[in-house]
Each structure stands twice: as structure tokens, then as C-alpha cells.
C-alpha positions as CSV (number, residue, x, y, z in Angstrom):
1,X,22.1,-4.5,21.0
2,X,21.1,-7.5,18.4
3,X,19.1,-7.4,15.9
4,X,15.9,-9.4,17.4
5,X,15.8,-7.2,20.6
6,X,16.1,-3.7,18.4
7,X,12.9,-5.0,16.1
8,X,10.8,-6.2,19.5
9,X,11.6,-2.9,21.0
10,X,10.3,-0.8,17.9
11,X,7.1,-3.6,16.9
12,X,6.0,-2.3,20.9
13,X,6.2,1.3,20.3
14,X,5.0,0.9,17.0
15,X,1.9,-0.6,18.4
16,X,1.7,1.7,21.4
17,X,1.6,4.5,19.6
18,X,-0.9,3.3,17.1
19,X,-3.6,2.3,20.0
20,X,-3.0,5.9,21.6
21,X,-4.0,7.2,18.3
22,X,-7.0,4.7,17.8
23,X,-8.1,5.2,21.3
24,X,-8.1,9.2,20.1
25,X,-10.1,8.1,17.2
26,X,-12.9,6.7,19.1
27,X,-13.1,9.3,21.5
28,X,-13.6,12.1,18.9
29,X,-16.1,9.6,16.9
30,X,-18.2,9.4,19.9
31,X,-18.0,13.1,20.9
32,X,-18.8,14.3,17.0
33,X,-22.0,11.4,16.8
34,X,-25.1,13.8,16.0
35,X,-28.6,13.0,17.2
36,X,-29.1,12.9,13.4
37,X,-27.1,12.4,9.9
38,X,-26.5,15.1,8.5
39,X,-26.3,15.4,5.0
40,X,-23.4,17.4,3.1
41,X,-24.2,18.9,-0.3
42,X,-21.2,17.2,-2.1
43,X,-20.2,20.4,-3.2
44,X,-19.1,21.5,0.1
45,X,-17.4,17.8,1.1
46,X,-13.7,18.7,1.2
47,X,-11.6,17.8,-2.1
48,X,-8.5,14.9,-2.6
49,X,-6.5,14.9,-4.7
50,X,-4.8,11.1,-4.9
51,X,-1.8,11.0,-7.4
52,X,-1.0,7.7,-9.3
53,X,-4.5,6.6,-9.4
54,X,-4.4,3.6,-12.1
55,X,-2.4,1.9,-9.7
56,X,-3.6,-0.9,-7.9
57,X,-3.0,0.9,-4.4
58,X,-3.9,4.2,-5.7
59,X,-7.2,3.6,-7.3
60,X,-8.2,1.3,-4.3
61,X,-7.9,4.7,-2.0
62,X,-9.6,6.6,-4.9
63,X,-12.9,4.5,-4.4
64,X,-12.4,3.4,-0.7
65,X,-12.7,7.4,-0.1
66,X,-15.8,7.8,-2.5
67,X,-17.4,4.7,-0.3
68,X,-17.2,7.4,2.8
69,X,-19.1,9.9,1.1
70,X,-17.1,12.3,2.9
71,X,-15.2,13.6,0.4
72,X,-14.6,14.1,-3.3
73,X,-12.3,12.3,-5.0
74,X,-9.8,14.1,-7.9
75,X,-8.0,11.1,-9.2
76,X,-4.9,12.2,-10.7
77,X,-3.0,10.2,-13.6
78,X,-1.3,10.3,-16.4
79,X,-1.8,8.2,-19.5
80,X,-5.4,7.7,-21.0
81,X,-6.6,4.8,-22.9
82,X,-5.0,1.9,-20.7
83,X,-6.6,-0.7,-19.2
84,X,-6.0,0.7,-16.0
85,X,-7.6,4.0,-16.6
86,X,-10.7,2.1,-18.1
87,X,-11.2,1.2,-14.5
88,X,-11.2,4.1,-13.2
89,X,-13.6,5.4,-16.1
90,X,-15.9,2.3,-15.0
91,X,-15.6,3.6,-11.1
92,X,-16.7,7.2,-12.7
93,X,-19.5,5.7,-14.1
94,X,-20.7,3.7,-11.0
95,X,-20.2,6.8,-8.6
96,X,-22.2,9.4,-11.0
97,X,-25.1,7.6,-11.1
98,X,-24.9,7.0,-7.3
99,X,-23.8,10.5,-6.4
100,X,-23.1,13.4,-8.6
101,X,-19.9,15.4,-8.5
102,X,-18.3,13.0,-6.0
103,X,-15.6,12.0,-8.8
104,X,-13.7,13.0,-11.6
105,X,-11.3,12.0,-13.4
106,X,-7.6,14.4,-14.3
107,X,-5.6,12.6,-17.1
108,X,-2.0,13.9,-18.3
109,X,-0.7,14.4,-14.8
110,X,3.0,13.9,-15.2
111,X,4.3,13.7,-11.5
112,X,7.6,15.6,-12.8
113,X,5.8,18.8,-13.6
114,X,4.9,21.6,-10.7
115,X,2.8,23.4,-13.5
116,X,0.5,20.4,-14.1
117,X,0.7,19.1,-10.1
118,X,0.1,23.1,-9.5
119,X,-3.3,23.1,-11.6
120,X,-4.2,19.3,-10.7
121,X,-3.8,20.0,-6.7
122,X,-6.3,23.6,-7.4
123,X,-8.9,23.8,-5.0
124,X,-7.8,20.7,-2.8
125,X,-7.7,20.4,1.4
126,X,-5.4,17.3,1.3
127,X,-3.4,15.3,-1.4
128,X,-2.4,11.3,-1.6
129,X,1.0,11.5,-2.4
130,X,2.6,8.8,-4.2
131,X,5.9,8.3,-5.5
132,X,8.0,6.1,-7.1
133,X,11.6,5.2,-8.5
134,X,10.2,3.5,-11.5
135,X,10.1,4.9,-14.9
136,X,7.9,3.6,-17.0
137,X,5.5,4.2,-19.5
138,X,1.3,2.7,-19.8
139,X,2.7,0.5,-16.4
140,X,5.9,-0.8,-18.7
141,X,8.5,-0.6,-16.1
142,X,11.8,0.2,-17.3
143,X,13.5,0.5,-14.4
144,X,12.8,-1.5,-10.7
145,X,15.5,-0.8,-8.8
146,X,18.8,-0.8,-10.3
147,X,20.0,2.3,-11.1
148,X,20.6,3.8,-7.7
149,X,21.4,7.4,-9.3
150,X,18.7,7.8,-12.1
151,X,16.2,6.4,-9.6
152,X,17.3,8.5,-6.6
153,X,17.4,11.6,-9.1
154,X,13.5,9.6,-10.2
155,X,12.0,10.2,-6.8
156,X,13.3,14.0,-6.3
157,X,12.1,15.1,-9.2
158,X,8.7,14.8,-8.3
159,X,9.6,15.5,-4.9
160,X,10.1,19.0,-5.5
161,X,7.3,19.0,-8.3
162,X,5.0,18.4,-5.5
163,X,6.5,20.4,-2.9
164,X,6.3,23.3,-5.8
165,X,2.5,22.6,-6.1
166,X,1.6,22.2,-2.3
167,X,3.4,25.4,-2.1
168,X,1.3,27.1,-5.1
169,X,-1.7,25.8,-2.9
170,X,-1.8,26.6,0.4
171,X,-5.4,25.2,0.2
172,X,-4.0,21.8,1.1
173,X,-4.1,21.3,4.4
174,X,-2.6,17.8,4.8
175,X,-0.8,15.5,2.7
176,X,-0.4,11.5,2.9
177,X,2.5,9.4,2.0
178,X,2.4,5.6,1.7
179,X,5.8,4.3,2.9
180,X,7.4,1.0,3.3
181,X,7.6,-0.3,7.3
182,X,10.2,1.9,9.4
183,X,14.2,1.1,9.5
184,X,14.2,-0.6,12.7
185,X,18.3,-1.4,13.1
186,X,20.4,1.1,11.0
187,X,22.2,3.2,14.1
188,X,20.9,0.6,16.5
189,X,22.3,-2.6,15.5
190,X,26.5,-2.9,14.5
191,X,26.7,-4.3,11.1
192,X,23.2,-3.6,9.9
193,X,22.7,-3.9,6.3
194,X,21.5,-0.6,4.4
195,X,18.3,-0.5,3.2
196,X,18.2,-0.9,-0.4
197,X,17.8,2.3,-1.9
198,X,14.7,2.9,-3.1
199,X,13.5,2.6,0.4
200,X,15.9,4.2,2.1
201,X,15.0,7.4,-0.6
202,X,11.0,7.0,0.0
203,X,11.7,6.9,3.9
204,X,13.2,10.3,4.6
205,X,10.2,11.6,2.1
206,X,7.8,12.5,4.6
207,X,10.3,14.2,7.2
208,X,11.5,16.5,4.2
209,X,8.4,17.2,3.5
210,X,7.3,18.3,6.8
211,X,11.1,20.0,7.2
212,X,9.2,22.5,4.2
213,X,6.4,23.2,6.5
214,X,4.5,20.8,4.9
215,X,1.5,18.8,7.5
216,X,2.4,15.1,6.4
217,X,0.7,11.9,7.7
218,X,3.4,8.7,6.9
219,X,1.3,5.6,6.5
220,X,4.0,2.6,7.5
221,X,2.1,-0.9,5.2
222,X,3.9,-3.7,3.6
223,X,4.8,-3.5,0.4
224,X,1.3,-4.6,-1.2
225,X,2.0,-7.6,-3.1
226,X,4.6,-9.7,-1.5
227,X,6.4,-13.6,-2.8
228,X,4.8,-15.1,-6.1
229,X,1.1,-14.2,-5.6
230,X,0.2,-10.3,-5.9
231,X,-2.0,-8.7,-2.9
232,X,-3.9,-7.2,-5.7
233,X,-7.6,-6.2,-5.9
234,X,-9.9,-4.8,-8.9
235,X,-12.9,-4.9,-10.1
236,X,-12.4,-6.2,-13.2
237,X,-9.9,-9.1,-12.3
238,X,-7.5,-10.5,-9.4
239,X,-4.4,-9.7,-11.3
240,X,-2.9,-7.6,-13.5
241,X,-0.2,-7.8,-16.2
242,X,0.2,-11.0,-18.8
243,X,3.4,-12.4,-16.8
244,X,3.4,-15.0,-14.2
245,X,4.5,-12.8,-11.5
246,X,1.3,-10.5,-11.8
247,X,-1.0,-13.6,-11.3
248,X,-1.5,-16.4,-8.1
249,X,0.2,-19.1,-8.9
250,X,-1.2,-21.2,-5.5
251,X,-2.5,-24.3,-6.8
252,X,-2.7,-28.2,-5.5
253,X,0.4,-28.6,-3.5
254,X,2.1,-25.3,-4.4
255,X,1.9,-22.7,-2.4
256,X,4.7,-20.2,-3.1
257,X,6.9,-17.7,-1.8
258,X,10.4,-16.2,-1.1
259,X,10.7,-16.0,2.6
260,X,11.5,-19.4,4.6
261,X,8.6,-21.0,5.3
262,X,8.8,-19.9,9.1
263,X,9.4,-16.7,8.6
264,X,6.8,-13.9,9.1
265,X,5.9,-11.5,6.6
266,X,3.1,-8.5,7.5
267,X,0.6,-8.7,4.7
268,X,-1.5,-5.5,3.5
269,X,-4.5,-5.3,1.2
270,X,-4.8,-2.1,-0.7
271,X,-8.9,-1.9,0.6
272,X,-7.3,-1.7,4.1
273,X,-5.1,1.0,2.5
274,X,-7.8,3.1,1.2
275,X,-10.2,2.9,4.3
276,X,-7.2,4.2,7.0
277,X,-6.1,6.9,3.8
278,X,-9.8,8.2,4.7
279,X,-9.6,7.5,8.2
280,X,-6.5,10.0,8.1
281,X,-8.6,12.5,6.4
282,X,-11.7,12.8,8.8
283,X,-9.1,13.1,11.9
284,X,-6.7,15.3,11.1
285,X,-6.3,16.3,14.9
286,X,-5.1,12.5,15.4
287,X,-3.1,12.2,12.3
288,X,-1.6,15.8,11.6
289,X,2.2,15.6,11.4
290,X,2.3,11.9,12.6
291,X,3.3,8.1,11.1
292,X,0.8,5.4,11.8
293,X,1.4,1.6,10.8
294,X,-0.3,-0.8,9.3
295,X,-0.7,-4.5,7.9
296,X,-3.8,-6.6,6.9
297,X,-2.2,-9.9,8.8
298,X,0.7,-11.2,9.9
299,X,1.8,-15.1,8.7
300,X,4.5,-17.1,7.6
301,X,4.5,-19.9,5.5
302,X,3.3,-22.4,7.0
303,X,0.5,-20.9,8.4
304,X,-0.5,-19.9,4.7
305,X,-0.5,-23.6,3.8
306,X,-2.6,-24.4,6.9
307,X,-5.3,-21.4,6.1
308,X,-5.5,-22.3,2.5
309,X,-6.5,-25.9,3.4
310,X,-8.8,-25.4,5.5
311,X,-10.4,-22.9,3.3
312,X,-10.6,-25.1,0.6
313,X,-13.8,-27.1,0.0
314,X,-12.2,-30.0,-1.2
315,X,-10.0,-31.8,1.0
316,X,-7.4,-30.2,-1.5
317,X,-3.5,-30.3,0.0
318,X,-1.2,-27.3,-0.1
319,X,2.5,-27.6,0.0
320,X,4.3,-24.1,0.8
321,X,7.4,-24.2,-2.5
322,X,10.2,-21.3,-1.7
323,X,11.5,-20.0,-4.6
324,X,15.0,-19.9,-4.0
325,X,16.9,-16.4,-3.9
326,X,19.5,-17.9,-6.3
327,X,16.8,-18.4,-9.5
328,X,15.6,-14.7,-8.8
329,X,18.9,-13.4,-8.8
330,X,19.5,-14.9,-12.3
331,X,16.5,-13.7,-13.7
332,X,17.0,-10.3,-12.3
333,X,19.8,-10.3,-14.8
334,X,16.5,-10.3,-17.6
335,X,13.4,-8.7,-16.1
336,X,13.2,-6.2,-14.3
337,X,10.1,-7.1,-12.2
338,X,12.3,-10.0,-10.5
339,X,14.7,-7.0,-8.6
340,X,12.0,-5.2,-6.5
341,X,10.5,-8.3,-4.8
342,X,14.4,-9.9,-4.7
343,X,15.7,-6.7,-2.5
344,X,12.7,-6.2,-0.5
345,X,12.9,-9.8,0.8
346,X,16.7,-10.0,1.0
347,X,16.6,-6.9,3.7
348,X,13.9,-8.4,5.9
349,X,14.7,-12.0,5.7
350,X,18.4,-12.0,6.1
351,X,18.9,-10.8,9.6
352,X,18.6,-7.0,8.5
353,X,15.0,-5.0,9.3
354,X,11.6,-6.4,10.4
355,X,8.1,-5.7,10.1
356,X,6.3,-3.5,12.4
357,X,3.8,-6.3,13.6
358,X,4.8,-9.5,15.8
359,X,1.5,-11.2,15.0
360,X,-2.1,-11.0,14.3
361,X,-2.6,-9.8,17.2
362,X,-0.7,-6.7,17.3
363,X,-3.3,-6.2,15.1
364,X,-6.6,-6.0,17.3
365,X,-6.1,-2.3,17.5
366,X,-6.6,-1.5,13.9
367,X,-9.7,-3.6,13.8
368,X,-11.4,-1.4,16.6
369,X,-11.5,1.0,13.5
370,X,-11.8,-0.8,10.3
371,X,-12.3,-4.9,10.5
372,X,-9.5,-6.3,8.1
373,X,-8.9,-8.2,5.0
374,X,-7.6,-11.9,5.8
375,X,-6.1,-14.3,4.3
376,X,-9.2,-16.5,4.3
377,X,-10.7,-13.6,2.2
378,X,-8.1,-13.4,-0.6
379,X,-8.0,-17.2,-1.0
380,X,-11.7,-16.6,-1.8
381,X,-11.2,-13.7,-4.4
382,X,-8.8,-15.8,-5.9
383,X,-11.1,-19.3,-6.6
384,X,-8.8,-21.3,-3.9
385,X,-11.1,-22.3,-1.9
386,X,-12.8,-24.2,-5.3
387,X,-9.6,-25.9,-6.5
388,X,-10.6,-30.3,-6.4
389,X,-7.7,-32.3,-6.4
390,X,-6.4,-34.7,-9.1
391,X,-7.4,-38.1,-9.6
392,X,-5.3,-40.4,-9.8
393,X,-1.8,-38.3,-8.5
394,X,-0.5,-38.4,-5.4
């Protein structure tokens, strides 16, 4: 089989299976629909625990599941004092005076440590589980992907932490994961390239999980910032970091990226994250034990150049500028940040894997449930739709 037909064969299970369980959804939403709200004392809303909550993805899930009022929120992390925790104390602040006991806040979590995991996961019914290859300290990575062994070594190290603290707390009825989009050609397709390793490592996490007797949801998204502009979202700013890489850099007749400029890439915004994280939660009868895909949009290139100018205000031109594979292969040589984007893109664009969704409209499903972030959206966050041309310059 080649490689095309293996990745249109898996996109349409993918999204056969995800409108069986959205179909499910709706069904037990309008069975459950009481004659009148009822209100939970927030003491007796069931507890999460989400790990790795002053990251961007992490502390979107943290107040998209506050939002539901459903639950409360333990957010889980590990160094005090950052900017990123500052958020989160600013989130604390917002929630209390709207609703009481809803948040709080667990510094010092190191995810290495079943003792700490042990008394952070105390009390919980389900746990955001994220993990990562990186070390790093107050969000200074010091390693992004090359080190195959330490990283490996990285990831089951808090593996087993957590699996030591679910076990400790049998309270926790379901667990999520946040994975990158399935292998769609490795045992399929002759000559298929490996996965680089960091996501072949965090895509047999859930299964050995659940091989423990642990009840795991997989959530399949798109690695949340993707090219030269970040898929980022706080409150506080659009970006995050002091390098270029952690800010847009779309202006007047740059719009950048990796990928060929035909070439489609799933997006995901971290809101859309949060919202199916709680989604997840509520159903557990739909979710228990299963992976479920998703993406905010699906574009390439060129259609990102068309959206953005007819977003913009101004008559303003957009030109889509691939930064070439070469140049981030020579700077991976200096910073680490280059590697993780470099390998991600090198395994979907060169004839290896694909994304889960063909188009947008594999995406109608998800929106039965939870309307989506757009493109058209993020180019408003960002001021794009503001940007005049120059005078005087072709």
C-alpha cells in the first residue's frame, strides 16, 4: 500500500469513529437535560487534577474546565514565582471572587516524584496527564529532542511516577493524555520513516497505561503551535518567551512557515483543547478507555495567505515565506527550540505520516459539540487584521 492511500484510509476511520462518539454525546446530553438547573454545591463537583499547568496547553484546560462549572480544578506545577505561574495566580483570583473553592493552586509538583504526584492526585476522580521529554527549568528548555536516551529515560520517569500515584489513588477514575496525531504508516507502508522519538515514546503512553489497569482517554491534536507563529493563547499576551520563535512574525507580505505552501497542516488552539478535556470528563461512558481526535482547522499555506487578507482591514497583501529546512537545520546546531518544530515537520511533510483531518470539513463533527477557533479568530488576537500597508513600497 502507498503512503497517500494508508493516511486516507485511517483520516476515514479517524472521523468515523469520532462522529459515533459525538453522535453518543448528544444523545446522553439530551436524555440527562432536567426540567431545571440544578445547582451543585462546589464542594461535591468532582475534583481534576491537571499536571503541567503553567503551560500554555495546560493552563488553557485549567480555566476552560473552571468555565463549565462542573468541576474543580487542582492545577498542579512546579516552580513559583514565574511569569507563568503569575497567570495562573491572576486566574485564582478571577475564579474566587466568581465562585469559591472552584480553584486552587499546588506549586512544587515535580512530575518525577510518586510521593508528591501521590499527595497532589489526593482526593481526585480524574487527572490531566501531561508529559514531556524536555528538561528544563522556570520554561528554560535544555533539552528539545536530541538526546534520544536521556529523553526516553525523561518521559518514563514520570511515567511510572504517575502510574505509582494513580495506583496510591484509586479515587481516580479516569485519566487524560494529550498525544500528538496517530502513526498512520509504520507496519502499513514499506519504507516508512520512524517517528522521531519523542513521539514515538509519548504514543505508546496511553496503551501502557491502560495495560496497568489504568481507564485512559488519548486526546489525538496537533502539536499546538506549529511553523514560525505559535498557536498560543493567554490572558496576559499572544506570546510567550523573548525569542522570535515564541512571537507571530506575520506581517505585510510575510506570512511564514515550514511546510510547502500547498501542503496541509491540522491546526489546534489550546481553548479547543480545554473545552473537549472537559467534554471527556462529563462523558465518561463515551470516552472511558477510548482515543478521540482533534484539530481546530485544517489549511495549507496558501489558504493562510488568502484568510489573512481578507481579514485584514486594509487592503494589506500577504505573501506566504517558507523557511527553508536547510536554515533550521543549521540553527538546530545552536538552540534548541529550532529541533522540535524541525522533526515534527520533517515526519509529516516528507512523504512519512499525516494528519488525522483531510479538511475543514472533516471537522463538522466536532463543531456539533464545541464551535471552533479559526483562523480568522487568531489573526484577530494577534492585531492582523489592523496592519496598513506602507507607503511608498511596493
Amino acid at each position: 500500500m502507498d503512503r497517500d492511500s494508508a493516511v486516507r484510509l485511517a483520516q476515514q476511520a479517524i472521523k468515523n469513529k469520532n462522529r459515533r462518539m459525538i453522535d453518543a454525546v448528544l444523545r446522553i446530553k439530551a436524555e440527562r437535560q432536567p426540567s431545571e438547573p440544578i445547582q451543585e454545591q462546589t464542594a461535591e463537583l468532582p475534583l481534576i487534577a491537571v499536571t503541567c499547568s503553567t503551560g500554555w496547553e495546560c493552563y488553557a484546560i485549567v480555566e476552560e474546565l473552571t468555565k463549565t462549572r462542573k468541576f474543580r480544578v487542582r492545577a498542579l506545577y512546579r516552580t513559583p514565582g514565574t511569569q507563568a505561574a503569575a497567570r495562573l495566580e491572576a486566574l485564582l483570583k478571577r475564579t474566587e471572587a466568581e465562585r469559591p473553592g472552584l480553584l486552587t493552586l499546588h506549586a512544587g509538583v515535580d512530575m518525577n516524584s510518586k510521593e508528591l504526584l501521590t499527595e497532589a492526585f489526593r482526593d481526585c476522580a480524574g487527572v490531566v496527564l501531561y508529559t514531556t521529554a524536555n528538561t528544563s527549568k522556570a520554561g528554560k528548555i535544555t533539552n528539545h529532542g536530541k538526546d534520544p536516551a536521556g529523553g526516553r529515560a525523561a518521559v518514563m520517569r514520570q511515567v511510572m511516577a504517575a502510574l505509582g500515584a494513580l495506583k496510591e489513588n484509586p479515587c481516580v477514575r479516569h485519566v487524560v493524555t494529550l498525544i500528538f496525531p496517530t502513526d498512520k504508516v509504520n507496519g502499513i507502508v514499506d519504507n516508512a520513516p520512524a517517528a522521531p522519538w519523542w513521539i514515538h515514546q509519548k504514543l505508546r503512553i496511553s496503551d501502557f497505561l491502560r495495560g496497568q489497569g489504568v481507564n485512559v482517554t488519548c486526546i489525538h491534536r496537533p502539536a499546538y503551535y506549529y511553523a514560525m507563529h505559535r498557536v498560543d493563547y493567554n490572558d496576559q499576551a499572544q506570546f510567550r518567551g523573548d525569542t522570535q520563535l515564541s512571537r507571530t512574525m506575520i506581517k505585510e507580505n510575510n506570512l511564514p512557515g515550514i511546510n510547502d505552501p500547498d501542503f496541509l497542516v491540522n491546526w489546534v488552539d489550546v481553548r479547543d483543547i480545554g473545552k473537549w478535556v472537559g467534554t471527556v470528563f462529563e462523558y465518561p461512558e463515551v470516552f472511558s478507555n477510548q482515543d478521540f481526535s482533534i484539530a481546530s482547522c485544517a489549511h495549507t499555506g496558501h489558504e493562510l495567505v488568502e484568510i489573512a487578507e481578507r481579514v485584514n482591514k486594509h487592503g494589506t497583501r500577504f505573501r506566504y515565506r517558507q523557511f527553508p529546512q536547510w536554515v533550521m537545520k543549521m540553527l538546530s546546531v545552536f538552540t534548541e527550540e529550532v529541533v522540535y518544530p524541525l522533526r515534527y515537520v520533517q515526519w509529516y511533510n516528507d512523504d512519512a505520516n499525516g494528519y488525522d483531518f483531510a479538511s475543514n470539513e472533516d471537522l463538522a463533527d466536532l463543531e456539533r459539540v464545541h464551535p471552533l477557533w479559526t483562523f480568522e479568530r487568531k489573526l484577530k488576537d494577534w492585531g492582523i487584521d489592523e496592519i496598513e500597508p506602507k507607503r511608498g513600497e511596493a
